[in-house]
Biopython code that builds the backbone (N, CA, C, O; Angstrom):
import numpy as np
from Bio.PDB.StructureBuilder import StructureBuilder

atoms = [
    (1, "UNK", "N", (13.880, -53.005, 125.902)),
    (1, "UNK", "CA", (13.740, -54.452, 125.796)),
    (1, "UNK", "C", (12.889, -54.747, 124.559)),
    (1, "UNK", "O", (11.896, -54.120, 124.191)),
    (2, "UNK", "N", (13.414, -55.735, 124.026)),
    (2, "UNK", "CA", (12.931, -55.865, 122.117)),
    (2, "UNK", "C", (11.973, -57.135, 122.633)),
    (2, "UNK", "O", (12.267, -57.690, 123.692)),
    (3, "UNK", "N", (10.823, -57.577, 121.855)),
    (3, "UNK", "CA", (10.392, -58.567, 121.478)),
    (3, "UNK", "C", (10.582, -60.004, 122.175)),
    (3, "UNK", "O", (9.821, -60.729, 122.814)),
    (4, "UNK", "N", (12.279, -60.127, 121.670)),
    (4, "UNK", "CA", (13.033, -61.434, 121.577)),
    (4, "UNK", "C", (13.227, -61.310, 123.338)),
    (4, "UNK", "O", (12.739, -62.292, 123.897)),
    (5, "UNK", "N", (13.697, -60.534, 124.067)),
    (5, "UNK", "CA", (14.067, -60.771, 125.181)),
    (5, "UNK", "C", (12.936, -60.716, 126.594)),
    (5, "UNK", "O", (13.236, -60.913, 127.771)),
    (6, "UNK", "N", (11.821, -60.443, 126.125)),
    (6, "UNK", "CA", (10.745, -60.600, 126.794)),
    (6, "UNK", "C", (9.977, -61.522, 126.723)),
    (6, "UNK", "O", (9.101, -61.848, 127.525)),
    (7, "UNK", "N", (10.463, -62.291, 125.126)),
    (7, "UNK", "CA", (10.072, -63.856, 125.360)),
    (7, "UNK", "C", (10.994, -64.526, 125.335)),
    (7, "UNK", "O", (10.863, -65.664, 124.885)),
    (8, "UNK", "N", (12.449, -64.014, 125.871)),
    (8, "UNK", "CA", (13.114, -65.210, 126.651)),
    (8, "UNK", "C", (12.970, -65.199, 127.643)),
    (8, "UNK", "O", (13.048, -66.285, 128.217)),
    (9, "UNK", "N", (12.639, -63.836, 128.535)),
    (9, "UNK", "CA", (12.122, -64.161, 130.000)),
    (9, "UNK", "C", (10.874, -64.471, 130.277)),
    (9, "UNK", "O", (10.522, -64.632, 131.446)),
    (10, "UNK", "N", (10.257, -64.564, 129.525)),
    (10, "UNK", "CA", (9.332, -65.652, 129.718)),
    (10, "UNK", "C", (9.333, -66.893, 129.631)),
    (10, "UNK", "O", (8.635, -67.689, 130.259)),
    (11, "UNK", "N", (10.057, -67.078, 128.912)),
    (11, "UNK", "CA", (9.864, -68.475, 128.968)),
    (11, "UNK", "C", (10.950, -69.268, 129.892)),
    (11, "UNK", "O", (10.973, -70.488, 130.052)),
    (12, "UNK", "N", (12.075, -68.074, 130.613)),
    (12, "UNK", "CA", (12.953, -68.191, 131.365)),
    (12, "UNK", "C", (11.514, -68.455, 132.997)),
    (12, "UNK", "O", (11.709, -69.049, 134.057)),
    (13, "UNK", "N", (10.951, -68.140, 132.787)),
    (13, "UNK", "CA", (10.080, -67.873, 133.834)),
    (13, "UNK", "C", (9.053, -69.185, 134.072)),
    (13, "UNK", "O", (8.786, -69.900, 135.037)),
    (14, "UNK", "N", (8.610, -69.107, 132.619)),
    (14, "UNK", "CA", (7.408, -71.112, 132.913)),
    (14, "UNK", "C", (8.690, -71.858, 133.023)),
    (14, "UNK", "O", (8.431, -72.558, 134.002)),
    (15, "UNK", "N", (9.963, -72.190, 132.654)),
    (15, "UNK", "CA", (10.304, -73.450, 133.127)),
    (15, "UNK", "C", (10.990, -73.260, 134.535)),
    (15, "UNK", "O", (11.308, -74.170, 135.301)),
    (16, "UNK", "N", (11.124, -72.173, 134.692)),
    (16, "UNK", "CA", (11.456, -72.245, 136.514)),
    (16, "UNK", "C", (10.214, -72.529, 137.815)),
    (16, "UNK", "O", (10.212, -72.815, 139.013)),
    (17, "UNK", "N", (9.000, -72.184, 136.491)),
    (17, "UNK", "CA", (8.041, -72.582, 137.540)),
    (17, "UNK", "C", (7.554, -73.842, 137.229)),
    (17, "UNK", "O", (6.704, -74.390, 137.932)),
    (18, "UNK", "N", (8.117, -74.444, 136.033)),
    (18, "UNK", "CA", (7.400, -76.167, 136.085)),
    (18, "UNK", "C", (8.545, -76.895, 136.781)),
    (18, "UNK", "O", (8.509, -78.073, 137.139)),
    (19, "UNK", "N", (9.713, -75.928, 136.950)),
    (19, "UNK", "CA", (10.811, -77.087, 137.753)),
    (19, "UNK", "C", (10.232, -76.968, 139.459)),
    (19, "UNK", "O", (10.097, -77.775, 140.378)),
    (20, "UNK", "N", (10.078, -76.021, 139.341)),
    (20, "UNK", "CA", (9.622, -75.432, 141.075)),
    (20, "UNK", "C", (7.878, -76.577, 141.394)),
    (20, "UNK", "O", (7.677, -77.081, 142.499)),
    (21, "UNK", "N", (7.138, -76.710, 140.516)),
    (21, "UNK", "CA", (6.054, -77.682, 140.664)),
    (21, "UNK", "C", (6.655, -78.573, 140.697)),
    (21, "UNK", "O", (6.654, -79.081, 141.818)),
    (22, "UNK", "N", (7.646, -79.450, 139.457)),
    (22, "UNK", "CA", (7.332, -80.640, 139.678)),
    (22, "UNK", "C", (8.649, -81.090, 140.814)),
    (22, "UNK", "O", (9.010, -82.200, 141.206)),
    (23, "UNK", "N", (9.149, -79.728, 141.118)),
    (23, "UNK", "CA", (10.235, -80.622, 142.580)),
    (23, "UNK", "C", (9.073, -80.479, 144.045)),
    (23, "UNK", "O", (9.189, -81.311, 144.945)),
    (24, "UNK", "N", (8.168, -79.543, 144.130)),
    (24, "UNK", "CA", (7.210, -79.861, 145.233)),
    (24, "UNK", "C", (6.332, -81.086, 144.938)),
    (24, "UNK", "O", (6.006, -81.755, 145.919)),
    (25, "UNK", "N", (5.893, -81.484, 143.701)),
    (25, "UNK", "CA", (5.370, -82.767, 143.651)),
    (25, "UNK", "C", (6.030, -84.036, 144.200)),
    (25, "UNK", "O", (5.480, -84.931, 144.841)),
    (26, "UNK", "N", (7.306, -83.946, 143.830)),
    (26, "UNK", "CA", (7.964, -85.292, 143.981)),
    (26, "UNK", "C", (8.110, -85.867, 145.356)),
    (26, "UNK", "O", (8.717, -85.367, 146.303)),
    (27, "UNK", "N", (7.460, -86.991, 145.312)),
    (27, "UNK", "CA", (7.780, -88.299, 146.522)),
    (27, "UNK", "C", (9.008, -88.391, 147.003)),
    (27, "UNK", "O", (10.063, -88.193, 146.399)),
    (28, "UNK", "N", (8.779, -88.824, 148.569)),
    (28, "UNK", "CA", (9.787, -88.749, 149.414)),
    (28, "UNK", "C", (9.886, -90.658, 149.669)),
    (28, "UNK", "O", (8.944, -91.350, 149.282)),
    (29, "UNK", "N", (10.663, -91.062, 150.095)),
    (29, "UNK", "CA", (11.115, -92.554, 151.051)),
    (29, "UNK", "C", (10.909, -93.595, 150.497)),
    (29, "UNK", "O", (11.091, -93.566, 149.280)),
    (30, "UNK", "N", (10.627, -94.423, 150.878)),
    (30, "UNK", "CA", (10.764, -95.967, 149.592)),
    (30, "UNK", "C", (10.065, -95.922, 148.916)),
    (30, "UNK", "O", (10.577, -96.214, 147.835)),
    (31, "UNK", "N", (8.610, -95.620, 148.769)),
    (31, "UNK", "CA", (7.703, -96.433, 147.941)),
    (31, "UNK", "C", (7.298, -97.848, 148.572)),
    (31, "UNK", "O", (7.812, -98.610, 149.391)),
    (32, "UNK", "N", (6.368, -97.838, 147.958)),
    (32, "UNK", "CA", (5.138, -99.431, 147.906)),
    (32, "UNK", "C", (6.132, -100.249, 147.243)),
    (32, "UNK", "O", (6.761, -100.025, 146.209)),
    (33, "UNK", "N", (6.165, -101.704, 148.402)),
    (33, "UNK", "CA", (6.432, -103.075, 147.635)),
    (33, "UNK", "C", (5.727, -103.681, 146.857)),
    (33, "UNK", "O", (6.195, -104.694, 146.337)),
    (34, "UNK", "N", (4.352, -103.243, 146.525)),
    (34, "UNK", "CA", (3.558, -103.352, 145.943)),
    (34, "UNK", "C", (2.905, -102.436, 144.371)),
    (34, "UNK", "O", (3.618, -101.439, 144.258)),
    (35, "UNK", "N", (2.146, -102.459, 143.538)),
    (35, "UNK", "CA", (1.812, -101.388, 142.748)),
    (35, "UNK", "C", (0.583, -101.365, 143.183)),
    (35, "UNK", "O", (-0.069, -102.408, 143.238)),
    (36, "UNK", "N", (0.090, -100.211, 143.547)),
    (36, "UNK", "CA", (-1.318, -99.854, 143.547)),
    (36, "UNK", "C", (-2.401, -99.915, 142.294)),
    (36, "UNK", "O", (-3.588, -99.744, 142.568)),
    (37, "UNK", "N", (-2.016, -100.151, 140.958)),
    (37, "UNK", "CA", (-2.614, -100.764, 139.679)),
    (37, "UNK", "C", (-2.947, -102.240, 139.561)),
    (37, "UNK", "O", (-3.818, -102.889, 138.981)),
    (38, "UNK", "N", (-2.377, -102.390, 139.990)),
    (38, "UNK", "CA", (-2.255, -104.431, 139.955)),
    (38, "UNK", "C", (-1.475, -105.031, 140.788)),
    (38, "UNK", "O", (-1.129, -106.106, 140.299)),
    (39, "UNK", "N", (-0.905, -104.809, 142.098)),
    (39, "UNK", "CA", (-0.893, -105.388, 142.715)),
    (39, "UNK", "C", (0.571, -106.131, 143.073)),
    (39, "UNK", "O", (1.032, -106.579, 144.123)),
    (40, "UNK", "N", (1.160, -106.037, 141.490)),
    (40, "UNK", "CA", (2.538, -106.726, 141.602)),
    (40, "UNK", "C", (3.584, -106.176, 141.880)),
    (40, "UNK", "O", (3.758, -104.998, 141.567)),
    (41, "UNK", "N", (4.747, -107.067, 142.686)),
    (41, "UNK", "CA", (5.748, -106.557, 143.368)),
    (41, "UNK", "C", (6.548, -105.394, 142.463)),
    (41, "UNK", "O", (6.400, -105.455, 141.243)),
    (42, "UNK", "N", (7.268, -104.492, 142.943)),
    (42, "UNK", "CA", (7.929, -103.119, 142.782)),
    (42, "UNK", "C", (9.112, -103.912, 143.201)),
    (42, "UNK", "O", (9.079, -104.436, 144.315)),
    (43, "UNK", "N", (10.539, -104.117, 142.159)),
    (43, "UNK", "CA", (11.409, -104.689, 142.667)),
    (43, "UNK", "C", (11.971, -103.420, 143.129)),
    (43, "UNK", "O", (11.739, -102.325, 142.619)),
    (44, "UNK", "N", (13.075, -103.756, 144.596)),
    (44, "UNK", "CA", (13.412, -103.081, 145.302)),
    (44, "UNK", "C", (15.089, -102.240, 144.626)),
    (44, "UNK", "O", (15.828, -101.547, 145.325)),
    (45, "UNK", "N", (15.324, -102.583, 143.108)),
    (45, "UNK", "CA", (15.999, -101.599, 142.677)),
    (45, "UNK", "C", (15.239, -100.356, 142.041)),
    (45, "UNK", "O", (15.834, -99.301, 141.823)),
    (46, "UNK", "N", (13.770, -100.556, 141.731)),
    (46, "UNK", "CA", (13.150, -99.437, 141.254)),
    (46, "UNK", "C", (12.900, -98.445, 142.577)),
    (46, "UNK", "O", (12.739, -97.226, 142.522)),
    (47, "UNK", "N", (12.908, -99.146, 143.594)),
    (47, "UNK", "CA", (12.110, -98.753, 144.922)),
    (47, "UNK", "C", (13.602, -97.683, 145.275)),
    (47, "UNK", "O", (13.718, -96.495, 145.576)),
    (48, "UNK", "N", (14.165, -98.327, 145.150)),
    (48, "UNK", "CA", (15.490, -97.003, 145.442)),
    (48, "UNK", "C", (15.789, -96.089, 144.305)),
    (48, "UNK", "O", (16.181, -94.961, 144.604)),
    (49, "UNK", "N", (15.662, -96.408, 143.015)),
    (49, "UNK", "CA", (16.009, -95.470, 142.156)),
    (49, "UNK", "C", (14.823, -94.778, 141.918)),
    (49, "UNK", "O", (14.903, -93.981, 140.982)),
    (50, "UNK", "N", (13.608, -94.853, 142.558)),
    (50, "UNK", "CA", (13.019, -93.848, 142.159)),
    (50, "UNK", "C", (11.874, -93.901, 143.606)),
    (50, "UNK", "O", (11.105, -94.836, 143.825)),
    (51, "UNK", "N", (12.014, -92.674, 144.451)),
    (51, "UNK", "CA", (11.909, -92.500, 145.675)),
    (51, "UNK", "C", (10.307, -92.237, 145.818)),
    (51, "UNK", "O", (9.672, -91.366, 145.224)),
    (52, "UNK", "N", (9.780, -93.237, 146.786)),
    (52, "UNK", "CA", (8.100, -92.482, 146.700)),
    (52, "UNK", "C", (7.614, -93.534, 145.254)),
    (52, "UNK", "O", (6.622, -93.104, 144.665)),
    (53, "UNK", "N", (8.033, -94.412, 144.864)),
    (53, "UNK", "CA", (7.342, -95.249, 143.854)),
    (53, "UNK", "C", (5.893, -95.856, 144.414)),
    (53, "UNK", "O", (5.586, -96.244, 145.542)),
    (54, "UNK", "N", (5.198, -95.791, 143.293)),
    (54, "UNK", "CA", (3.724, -96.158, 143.954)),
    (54, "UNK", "C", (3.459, -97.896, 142.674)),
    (54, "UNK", "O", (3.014, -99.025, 142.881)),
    (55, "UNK", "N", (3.987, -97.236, 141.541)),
    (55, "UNK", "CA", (3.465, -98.271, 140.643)),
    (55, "UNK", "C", (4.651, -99.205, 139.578)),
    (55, "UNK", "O", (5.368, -98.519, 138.850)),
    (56, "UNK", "N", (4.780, -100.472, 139.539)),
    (56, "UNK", "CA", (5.557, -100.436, 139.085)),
    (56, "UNK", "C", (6.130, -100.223, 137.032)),
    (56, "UNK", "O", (5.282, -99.516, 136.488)),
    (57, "UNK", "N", (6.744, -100.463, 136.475)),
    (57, "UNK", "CA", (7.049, -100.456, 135.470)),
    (57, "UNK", "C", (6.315, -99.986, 134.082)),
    (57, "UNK", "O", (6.391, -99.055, 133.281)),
    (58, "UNK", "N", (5.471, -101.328, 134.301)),
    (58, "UNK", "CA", (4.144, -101.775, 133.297)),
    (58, "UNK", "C", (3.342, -100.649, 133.780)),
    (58, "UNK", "O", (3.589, -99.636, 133.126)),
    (59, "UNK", "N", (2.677, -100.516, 134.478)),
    (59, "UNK", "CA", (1.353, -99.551, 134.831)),
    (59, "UNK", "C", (1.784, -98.171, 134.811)),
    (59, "UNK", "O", (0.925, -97.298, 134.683)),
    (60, "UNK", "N", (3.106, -97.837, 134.929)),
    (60, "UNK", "CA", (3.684, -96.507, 134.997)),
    (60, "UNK", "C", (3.746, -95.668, 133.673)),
    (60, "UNK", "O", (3.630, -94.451, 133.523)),
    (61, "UNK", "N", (4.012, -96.886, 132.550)),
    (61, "UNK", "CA", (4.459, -96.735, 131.435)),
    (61, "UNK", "C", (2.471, -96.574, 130.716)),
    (61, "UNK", "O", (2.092, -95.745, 129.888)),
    (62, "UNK", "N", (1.786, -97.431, 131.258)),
    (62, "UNK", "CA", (0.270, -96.913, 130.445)),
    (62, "UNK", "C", (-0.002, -95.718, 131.376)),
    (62, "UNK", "O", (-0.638, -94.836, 130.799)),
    (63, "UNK", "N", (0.251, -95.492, 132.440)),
    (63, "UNK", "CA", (-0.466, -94.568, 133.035)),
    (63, "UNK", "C", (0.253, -92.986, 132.078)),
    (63, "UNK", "O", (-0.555, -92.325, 131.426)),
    (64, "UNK", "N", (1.472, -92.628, 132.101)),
    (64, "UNK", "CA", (2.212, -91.692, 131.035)),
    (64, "UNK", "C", (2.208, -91.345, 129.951)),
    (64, "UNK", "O", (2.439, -90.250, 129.438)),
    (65, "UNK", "N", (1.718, -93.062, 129.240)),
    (65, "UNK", "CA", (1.446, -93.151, 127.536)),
    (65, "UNK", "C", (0.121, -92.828, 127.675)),
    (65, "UNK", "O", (-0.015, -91.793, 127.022)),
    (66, "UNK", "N", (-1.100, -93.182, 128.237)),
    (66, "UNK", "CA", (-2.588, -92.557, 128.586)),
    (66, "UNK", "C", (-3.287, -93.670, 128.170)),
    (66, "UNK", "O", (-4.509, -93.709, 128.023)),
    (67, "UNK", "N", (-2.343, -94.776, 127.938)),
    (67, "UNK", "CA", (-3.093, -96.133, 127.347)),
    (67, "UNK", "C", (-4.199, -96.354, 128.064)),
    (67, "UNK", "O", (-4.922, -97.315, 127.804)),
]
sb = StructureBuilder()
sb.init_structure("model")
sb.init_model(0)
sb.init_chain("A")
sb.init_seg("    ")
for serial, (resi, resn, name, xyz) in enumerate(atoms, 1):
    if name == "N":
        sb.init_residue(resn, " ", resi, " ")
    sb.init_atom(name, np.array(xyz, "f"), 0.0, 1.0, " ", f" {name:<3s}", serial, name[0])
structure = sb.get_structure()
């Protein structure tokens, strides 16, 4: 085994384990009608397209950007 193929299984290896974290992270069932940042309604198409929503849109987007 050369070089090249011991760092493809490696790196075959961190993204099976950041897929394996971030699918045990992920939220289960509706989500908050509410955002826990401010308070304002979570319209109920975000609430289904994205399962376990806590915050909506606006606050999601500073909380990711680190604003």
């Amino acid at each position: 085994m050369d070089l090249f193929d011991r760092a493809q299984e490696c790196e075959a290896l961190f993204r099976q384990d950041a897929i394996d974290h971030a699918t045990r992270r992920q939220l289960k069932g509706p989500g908050r009608e509410t955002c826990i940042d401010c308070g304002s309604p979570i319209p109920e198409a975000r609430r289904c397209a994205v399962p376990g929503v806590e915050r909506c849109i606006a606050c999601q987007t500073e909380l990711e950007d680190g604003i």
